[in-house]
C-alpha positions as CSV (number, residue, x, y, z in Angstrom):
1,X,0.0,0.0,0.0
2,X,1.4,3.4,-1.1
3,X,0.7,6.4,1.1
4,X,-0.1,9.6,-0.4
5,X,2.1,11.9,1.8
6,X,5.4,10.9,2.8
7,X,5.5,13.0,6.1
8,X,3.3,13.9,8.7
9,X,3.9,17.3,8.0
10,X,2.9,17.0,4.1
11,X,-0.1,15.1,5.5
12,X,-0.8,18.5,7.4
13,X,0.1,20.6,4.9
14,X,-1.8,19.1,2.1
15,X,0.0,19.8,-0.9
16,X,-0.4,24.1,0.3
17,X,-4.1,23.3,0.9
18,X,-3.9,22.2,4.4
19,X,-5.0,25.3,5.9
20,X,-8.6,25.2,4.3
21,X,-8.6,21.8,4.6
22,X,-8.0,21.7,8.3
23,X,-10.2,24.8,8.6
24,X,-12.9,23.5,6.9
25,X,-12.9,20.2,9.3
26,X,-12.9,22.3,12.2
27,X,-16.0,24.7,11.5
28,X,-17.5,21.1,11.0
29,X,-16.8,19.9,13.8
30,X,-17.7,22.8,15.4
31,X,-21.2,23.2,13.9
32,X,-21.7,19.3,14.4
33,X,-20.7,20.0,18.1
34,X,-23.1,22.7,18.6
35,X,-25.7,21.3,17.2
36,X,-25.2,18.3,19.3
37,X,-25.4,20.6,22.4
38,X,-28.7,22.3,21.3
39,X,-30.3,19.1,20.5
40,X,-29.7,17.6,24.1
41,X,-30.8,20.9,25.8
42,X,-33.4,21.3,23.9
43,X,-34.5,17.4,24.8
44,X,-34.1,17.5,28.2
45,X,-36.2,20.6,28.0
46,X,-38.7,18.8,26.6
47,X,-38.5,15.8,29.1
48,X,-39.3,18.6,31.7
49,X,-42.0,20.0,30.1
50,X,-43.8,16.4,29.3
51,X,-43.0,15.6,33.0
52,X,-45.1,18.9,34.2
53,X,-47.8,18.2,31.7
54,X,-48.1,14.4,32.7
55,X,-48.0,15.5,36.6
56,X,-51.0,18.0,35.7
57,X,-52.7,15.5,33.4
58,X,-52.7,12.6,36.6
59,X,-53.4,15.5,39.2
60,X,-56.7,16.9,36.9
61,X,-58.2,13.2,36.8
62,X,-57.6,11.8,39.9
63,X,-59.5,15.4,41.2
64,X,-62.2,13.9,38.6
65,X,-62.4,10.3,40.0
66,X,-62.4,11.7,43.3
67,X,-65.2,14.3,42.1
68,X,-66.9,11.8,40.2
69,X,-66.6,9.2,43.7
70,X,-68.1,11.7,45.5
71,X,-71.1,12.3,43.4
72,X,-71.9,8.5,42.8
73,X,-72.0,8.1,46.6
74,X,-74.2,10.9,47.4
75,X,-76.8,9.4,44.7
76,X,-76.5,6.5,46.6
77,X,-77.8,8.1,49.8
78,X,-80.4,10.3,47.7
């Protein structure tokens, strides 16, 4: 197998490209990273917010059972 570059440091400087090249990776990366970052914030955010709605959504019908208990027994004494 024949390598392309000789030396690490041709490998780096690409042939007098290398500083786009490595640029070019690193915005990448960057962006990729970032992106990364917002999509787990903005998940766990999410997680929270499903967790609060969930918490209301069991609190608001267990008020109705209870409301709903209540009535069926008083029509039972009526």
């Amino acid at each position: 197998m024949t390598l392309y570059f000789q030396t690490f440091q041709d490998f780096i400087d690409m042939g007098g490209h290398g500083f786009f090249v490595w640029t070019s990776y690193a915005f990448c990366f960057v962006g990729l990273l970032g992106y990364f970052i917002y999509s787990n914030n903005l998940s766990q955010s999410n997680k929270k917010e499903l967790v609060k709605f969930y918490r209301k959504l069991t609190d608001r019908e267990q008020r109705l059972a209870k409301h709903n208990h209540t009535n069926d027994s008083s029509e039972v004494n009526e």
